[in-house]
TORSETI-975281 format. One record per atom (N, C-alpha, C): x, y, z negated; residue in three letters. Coordinates in steps of 0.1 Angstrom, whole numbers, plus 5000, padded with zeros to 4 digits. Layout:
N
XYZALA/...
//
This chain:
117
634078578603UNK/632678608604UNK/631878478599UNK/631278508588UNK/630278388584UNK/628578318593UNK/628678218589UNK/627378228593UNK/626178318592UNK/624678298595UNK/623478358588UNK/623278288576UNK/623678148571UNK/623078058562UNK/623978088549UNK/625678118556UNK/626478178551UNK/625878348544UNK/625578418552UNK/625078548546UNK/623878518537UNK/623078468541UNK/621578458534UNK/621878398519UNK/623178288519UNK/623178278506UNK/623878368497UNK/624978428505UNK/625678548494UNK/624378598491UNK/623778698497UNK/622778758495UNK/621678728479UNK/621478568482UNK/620478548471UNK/621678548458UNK/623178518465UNK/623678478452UNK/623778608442UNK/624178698452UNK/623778888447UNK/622878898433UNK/621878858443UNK/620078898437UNK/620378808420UNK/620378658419UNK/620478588414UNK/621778658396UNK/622878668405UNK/624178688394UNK/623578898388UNK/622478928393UNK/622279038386UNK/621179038377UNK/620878928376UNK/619878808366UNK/620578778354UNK/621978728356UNK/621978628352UNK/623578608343UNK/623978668330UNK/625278718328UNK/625378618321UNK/626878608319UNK/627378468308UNK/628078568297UNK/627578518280UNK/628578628273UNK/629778528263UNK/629878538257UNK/630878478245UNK/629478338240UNK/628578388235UNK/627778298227UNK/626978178237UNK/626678238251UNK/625778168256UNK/627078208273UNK/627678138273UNK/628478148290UNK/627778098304UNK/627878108314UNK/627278088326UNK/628177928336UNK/626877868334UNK/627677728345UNK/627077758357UNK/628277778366UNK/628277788376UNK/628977698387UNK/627977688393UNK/628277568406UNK/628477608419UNK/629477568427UNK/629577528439UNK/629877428447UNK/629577458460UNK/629477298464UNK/629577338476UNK/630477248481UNK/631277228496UNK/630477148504UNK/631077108517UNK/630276988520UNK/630776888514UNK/632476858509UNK/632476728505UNK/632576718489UNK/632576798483UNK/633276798467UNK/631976908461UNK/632076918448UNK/631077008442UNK/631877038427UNK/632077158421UNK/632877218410UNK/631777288403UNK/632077278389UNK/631477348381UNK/632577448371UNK/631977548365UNK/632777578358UNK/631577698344UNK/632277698336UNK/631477798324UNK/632477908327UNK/631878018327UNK/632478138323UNK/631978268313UNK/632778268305UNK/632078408298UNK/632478508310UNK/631578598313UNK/631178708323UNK/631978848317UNK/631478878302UNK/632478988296UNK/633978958290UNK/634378858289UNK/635878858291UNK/636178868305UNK/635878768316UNK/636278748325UNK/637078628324UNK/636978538318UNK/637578368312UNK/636978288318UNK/637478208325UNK/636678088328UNK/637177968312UNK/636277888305UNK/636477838291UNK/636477718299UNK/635777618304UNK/636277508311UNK/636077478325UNK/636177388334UNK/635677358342UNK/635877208347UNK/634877108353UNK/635377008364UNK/635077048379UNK/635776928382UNK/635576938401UNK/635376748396UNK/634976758415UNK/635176598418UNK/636176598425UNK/636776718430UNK/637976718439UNK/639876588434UNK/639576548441UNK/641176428434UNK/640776338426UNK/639676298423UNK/639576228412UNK/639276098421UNK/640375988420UNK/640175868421UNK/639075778422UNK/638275778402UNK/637275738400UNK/635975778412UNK/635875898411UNK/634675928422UNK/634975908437UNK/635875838441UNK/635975888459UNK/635075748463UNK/634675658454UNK/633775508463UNK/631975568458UNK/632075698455UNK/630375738447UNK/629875788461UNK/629075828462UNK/627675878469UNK/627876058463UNK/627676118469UNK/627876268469UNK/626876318457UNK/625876238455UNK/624976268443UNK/625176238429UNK/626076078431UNK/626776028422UNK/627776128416UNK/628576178424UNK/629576288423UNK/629176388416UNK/627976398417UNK/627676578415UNK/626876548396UNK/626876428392UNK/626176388383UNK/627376378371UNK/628176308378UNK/629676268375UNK/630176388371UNK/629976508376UNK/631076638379UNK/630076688367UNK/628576708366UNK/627776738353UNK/627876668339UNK/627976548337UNK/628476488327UNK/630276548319UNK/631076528331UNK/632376598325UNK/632476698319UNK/631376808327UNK/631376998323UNK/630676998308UNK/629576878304UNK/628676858290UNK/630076838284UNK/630676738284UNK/631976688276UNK/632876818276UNK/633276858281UNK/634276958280UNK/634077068273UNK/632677128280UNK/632077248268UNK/631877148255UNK/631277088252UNK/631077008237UNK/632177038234UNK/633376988237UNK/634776978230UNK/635177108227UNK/634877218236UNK/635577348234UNK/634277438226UNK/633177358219UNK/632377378204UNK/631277468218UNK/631077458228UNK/630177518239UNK/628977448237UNK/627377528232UNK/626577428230UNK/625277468241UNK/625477578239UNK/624077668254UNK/625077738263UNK/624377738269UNK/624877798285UNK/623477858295UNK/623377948306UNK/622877998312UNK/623477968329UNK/622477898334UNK/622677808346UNK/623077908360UNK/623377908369UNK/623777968378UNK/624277888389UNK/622977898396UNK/623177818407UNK/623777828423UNK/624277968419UNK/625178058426UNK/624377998442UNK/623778058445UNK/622578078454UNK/622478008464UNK/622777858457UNK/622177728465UNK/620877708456UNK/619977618467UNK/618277578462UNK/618477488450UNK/617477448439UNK/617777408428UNK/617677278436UNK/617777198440UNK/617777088445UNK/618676988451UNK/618876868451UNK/620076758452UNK/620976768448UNK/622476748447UNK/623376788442UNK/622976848432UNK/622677018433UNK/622877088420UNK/622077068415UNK/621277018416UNK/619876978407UNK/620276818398UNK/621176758408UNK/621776618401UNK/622376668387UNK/623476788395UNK/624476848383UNK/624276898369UNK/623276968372UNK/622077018362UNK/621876948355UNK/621076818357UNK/620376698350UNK/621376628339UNK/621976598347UNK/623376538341UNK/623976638331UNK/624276718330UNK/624676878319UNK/624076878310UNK/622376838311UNK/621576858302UNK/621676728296UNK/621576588301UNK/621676418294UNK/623276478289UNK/624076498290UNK/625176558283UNK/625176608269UNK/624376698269UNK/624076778259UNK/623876918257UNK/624376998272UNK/624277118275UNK/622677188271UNK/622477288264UNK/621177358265UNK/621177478275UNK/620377468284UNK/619777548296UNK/618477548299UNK/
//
């Protein structure tokens, strides 16, 4: 049994992902975020592929950063990775956390990357 904060967000994430499709040309970055780690990943929605993703999870480099650091860090990597796999737009999905801290860091960072969103 989940929380209410737990429910309230599936809920928006519902509302949100019936907005908001990833296809072949333009795929969907989608974030989540724990309390300690935060993962991104692109997915085309009509294959059902995830084409790249990072985490901050294990990574050495990040464990002396600040949780915002991390989440900037984890946005930077997902720009690099799509670049490399010829990924140039994407359609954001904030999988029904508030645009703010963290994913808002993540975001920022995707876009100084190179990502268009």
């Amino acid at each position: 049994m989940g929380t209410n904060k737990t429910f309230a967000r599936q809920r928006i994430k519902r509302r949100v992902r019936g907005k908001v499709q990833g296809t072949a040309e333009r795929p969907r970055l989608s974030v989540f975020r724990s309390n300690k780690q935060i993962y991104a990943q692109v997915i085309d929605d009509l294959s059902g592929r995830t084409l790249v993703s990072a985490t901050s999870l294990g990574q050495e480099s990040v464990k002396a950063m600040t949780k915002l650091e991390q989440a900037a860090w984890v946005g930077k990597q997902i720009a690099s990775h799509a670049k490399n796999a010829g990924i140039d737009a994407v359609v954001f999905d904030r999988n029904g956390y508030l645009y703010h801290g963290r994913v808002k860091q993540l975001a920022d960072a995707a876009r100084e990357g190179g990502l268009n969103f």
